[in-house]
N, C-alpha and C positions, 0 to 999 in steps of 0.2 A: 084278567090277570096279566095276560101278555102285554094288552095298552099300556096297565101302571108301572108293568116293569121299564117300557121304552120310555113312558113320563118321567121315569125317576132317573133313567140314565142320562135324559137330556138335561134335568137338570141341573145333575153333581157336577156332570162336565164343565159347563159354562160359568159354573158359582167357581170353581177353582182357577179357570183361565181368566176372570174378571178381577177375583183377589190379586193375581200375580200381577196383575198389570196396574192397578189400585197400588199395590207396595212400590213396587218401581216407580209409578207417580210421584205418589208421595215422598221415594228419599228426592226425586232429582227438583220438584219444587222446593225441599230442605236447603239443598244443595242454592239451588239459585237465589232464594230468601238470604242464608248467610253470606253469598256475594256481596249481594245487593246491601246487605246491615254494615260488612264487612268497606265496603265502597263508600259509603254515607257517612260512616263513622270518620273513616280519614278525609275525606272532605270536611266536614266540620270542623276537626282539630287541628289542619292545615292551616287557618284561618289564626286559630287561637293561640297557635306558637308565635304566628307572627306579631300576633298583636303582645303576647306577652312579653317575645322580644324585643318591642319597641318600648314598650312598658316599662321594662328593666332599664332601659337606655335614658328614657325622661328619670327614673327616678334615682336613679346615677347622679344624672344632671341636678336634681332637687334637693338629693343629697351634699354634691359637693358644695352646693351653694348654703346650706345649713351650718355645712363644718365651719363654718367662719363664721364670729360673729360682730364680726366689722361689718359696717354699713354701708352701702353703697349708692350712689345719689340717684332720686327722680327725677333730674332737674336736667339742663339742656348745655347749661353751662354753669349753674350750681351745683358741684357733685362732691363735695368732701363727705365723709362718715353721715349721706341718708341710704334710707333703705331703699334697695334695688324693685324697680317698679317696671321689670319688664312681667307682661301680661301673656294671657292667651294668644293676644291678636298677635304679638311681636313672636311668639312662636310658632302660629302658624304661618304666617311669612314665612319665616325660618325653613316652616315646611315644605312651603312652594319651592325655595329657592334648591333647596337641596334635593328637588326630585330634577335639577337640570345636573345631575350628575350623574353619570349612567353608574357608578359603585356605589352611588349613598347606601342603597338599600341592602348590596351585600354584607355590608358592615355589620346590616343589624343582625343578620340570615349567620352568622358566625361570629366565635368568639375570638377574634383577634386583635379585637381592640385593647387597647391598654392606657393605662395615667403615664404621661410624659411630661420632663420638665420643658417650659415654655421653650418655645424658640427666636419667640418673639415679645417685646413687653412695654406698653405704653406707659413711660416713667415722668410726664407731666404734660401741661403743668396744673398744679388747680386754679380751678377756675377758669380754664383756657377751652374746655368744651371734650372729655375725657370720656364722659361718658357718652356721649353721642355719637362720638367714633366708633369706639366697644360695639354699642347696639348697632350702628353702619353694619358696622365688620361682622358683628353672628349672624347677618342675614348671609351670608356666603357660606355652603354648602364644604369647602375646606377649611373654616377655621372654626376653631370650638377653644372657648374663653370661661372661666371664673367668671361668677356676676359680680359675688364681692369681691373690696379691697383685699389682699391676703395680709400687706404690709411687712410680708418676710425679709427684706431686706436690709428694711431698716428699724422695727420694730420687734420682730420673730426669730432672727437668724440665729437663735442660738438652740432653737430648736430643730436644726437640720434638715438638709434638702428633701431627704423625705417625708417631712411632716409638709414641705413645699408640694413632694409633688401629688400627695393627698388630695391638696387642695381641689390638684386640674379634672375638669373634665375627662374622660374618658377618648381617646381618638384612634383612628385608624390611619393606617399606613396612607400617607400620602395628605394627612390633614394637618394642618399648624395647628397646635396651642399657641397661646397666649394670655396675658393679664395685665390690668390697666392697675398701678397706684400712683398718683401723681406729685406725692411727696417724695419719691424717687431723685427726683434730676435736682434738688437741693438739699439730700443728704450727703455729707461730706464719705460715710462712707462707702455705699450703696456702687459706687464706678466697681471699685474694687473687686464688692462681692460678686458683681452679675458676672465680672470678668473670672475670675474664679470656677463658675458654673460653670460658663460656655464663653468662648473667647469669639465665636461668631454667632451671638444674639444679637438679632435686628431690635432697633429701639428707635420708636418716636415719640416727639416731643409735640402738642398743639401748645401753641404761643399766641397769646392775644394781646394787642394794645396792655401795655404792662398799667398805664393808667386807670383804663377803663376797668382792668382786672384787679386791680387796689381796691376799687370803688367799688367791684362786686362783692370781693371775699370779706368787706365790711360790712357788708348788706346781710352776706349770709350769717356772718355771727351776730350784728345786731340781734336779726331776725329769732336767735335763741336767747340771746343776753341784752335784750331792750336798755338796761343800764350802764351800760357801758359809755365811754367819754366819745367826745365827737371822731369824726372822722379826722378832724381838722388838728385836733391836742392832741392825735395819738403821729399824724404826721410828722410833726415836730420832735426837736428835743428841744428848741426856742423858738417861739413864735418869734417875737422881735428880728431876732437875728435872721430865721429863717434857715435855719440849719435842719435838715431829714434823714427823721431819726431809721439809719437804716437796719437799727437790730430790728424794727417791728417787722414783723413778716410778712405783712401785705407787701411793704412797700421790697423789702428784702427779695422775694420772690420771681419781683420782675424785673430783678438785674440778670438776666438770661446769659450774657456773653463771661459774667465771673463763674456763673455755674457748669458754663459748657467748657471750661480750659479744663477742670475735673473731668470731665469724662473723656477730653480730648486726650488724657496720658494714657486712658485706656484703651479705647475704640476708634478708628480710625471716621472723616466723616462720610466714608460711602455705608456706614452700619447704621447710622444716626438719619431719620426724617424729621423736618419740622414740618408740621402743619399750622395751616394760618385759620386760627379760631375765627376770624372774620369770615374767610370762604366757606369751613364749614358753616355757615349760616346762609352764606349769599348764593352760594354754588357748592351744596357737600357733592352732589355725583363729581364735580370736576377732583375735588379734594379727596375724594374717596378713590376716585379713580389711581390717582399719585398714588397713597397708599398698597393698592392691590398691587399695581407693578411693581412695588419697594417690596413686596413679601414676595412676588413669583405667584401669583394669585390672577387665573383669569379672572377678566373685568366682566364680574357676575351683576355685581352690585351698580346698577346703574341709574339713570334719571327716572327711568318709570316706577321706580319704588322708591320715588320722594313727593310732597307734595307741599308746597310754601302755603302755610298758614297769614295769611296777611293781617290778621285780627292778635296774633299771639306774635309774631313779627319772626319766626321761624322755622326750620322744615319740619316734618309729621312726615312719618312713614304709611305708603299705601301698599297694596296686593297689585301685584303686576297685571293681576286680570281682576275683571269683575267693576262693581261699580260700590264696592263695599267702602264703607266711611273711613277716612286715614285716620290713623294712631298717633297720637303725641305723644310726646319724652317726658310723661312726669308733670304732676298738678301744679307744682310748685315752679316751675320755670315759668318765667320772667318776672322776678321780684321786682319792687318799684325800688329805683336808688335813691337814696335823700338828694336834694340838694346842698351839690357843696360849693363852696365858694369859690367862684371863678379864678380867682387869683393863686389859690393854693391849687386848684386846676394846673395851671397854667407853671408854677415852679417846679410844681412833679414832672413835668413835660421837660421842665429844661434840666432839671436833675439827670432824665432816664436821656435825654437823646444821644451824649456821649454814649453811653452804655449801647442804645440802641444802633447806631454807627458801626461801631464796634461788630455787633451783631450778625449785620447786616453784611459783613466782610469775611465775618468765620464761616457765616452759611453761605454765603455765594446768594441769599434772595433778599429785597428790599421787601419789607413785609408795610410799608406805608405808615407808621406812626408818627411821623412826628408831624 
């Protein structure tokens, strides 16, 4: 009787100091379990803010480019009213460029960004190589541009600057906006408006052999309207006489120097850049380069994100690193031009080269035409 009593107190004792210590267990593994879920959880979602905030930011981007639905060209130096054919590839570029900016990323990390009207705005010319600058220029990590045409200046304006500034991109302090329409620098009233806006918007103009640019912007309309008259009947307003018919707007377009005394009543010419459509092709990093300094734009954009297609007979954008396949400007660049006749060649040339002269004295550069 005595054994079982001391069996039994040795038991009860140690069942209670085990449960006590069992519960205590138990809450501080609770305890470190919800840490630990507590821990994982905001790692996880860390991730997915950010990616949502970037998410938000493309589709900004995808957005404003929907709100329009003007066209915008695939083409390298055919770019009137086609659809904008910047890809994947040209946005991850995009991406690479913009991580050499040590704020890209806090932009996305807060909401400070905002729609601002341009500050800058490529107003021609067509055909001169418009979009291939655009695309140049978004791979730069400070400017952020509309993909389409907006056309508000000289087709929209009556629908007000803020349906304008809808249009832009979204940006952060410290980035240019911009937009490219290239029917700009030959509407008579378009100086006015942009003055109007902003009385210090930068504006350039790419300017090609005004010839060789007649010859294209025929091409490209043929290329919708197969029946249309020749190249050669629409030059004219009399063959015989040889008199050029300058209401057509091929040929209209490339008197550059009647167009630029309009915007000279407005903008003085250190606001004004021409660029030489020729260089963009032969040399864009030198061409692009000129541009980034004309915005206040460190020289991001350089030769190693170009690569000269010699088969297609112009540049294609590569990834600064890697050995990944370069990008071209759109399926439809370089249409074949008809043959025209050499002679009517040749009178277009001596029509433009006054003009051209002329030109060449209001800009301070000899751009080689004639």
């Amino acid at each position: 009787m005595e054994y079982s009593l001391i069996l039994h107190s040795l038991h009860v004792v140690p069942s209670s100091h085990v449960r006590n210590k069992l519960f205590v267990f138990c809450i501080m593994l609770s305890l470190w379990v919800y840490m630990i879920y507590c821990c994982v959880g905001y790692c996880s979602t860390s991730p997915n803010l950010l990616y949502g905030s970037l998410s938000r930011h493309e589709n900004d981007a995808e957005v404003d480019h929907l709100k329009s639905s003007l066209g915008a060209s695939r083409d390298l130096l055919n770019n009137e009213n086609e659809v904008d054919s910047r890809g994947d590839d040209w946005d991850e570029m995009r991406g690479e460029a913009k991580s050499l900016d040590d704020n890209a990323m806090s932009s996305f990390l807060n909401e400070t960004e905002s729609k601002k009207l341009p500050q800058a705005i490529i107003i021609g010319v067509k055909k001169g190589g418009t979009r291939a600058l655009l695309e140049f220029l978004r791979l730069h990590p400070d400017v952020r541009a509309v993909g389409a045409e907006p056309h508000f200046f000289d087709r929209n304006y009556e629908k007000g600057l803020e349906w304008y500034r809808e249009l832009m991109p979204k940006s952060s302090e410290g980035q240019l906006t911009m937009e490219k329409t290239p029917s700009y620098y030959v509407t008579r009233e378009v100086p006015a408006r942009i003055y109007s806006m902003s009385k210090d918007t930068r504006l350039i103009v790419v300017v090609r052999d005004p010839v060789t640019r007649a010859i294209s912007d025929y091409t490209q309309t043929r290329s919708k309207k197969p029946d249309i008259p020749s190249f050669e009947s629409l030059t004219f307003k009399n063959m015989s006489a040889g008199l050029i018919d300058t209401t057509w707007s091929a040929v209209q377009i490339g008197i550059y120097a009647k167009h630029l005394e309009r915007w000279l009543q407005f903008f003085s010419m250190e606001q004004l850049l021409f660029v030489s459509g020729e260089r963009l092709i032969t040399d864009p990093a030198g061409e692009v380069a000129r541009v980034q300094d004309f915005l206040g734009l460190k020289r991001i954009v350089t030769e190693k994100y170009f690569h000269f297609n010699p088969a297609k007979g112009f540049p294609c954008l590569k990834r600064p690193e890697g050995n990944s396949k370069p990008h071209c400007l759109g399926k439809t660049k370089g249409r074949t031009h008809p043959n025209i006749d050499p002679e009517v060649v040749q009178r277009l040339r001596d029509f433009y080269k006054p003009f051209n002269s002329k030109f060449y004295k209001m800009t301070g550069h000899d751009f080689g035409w004639d």
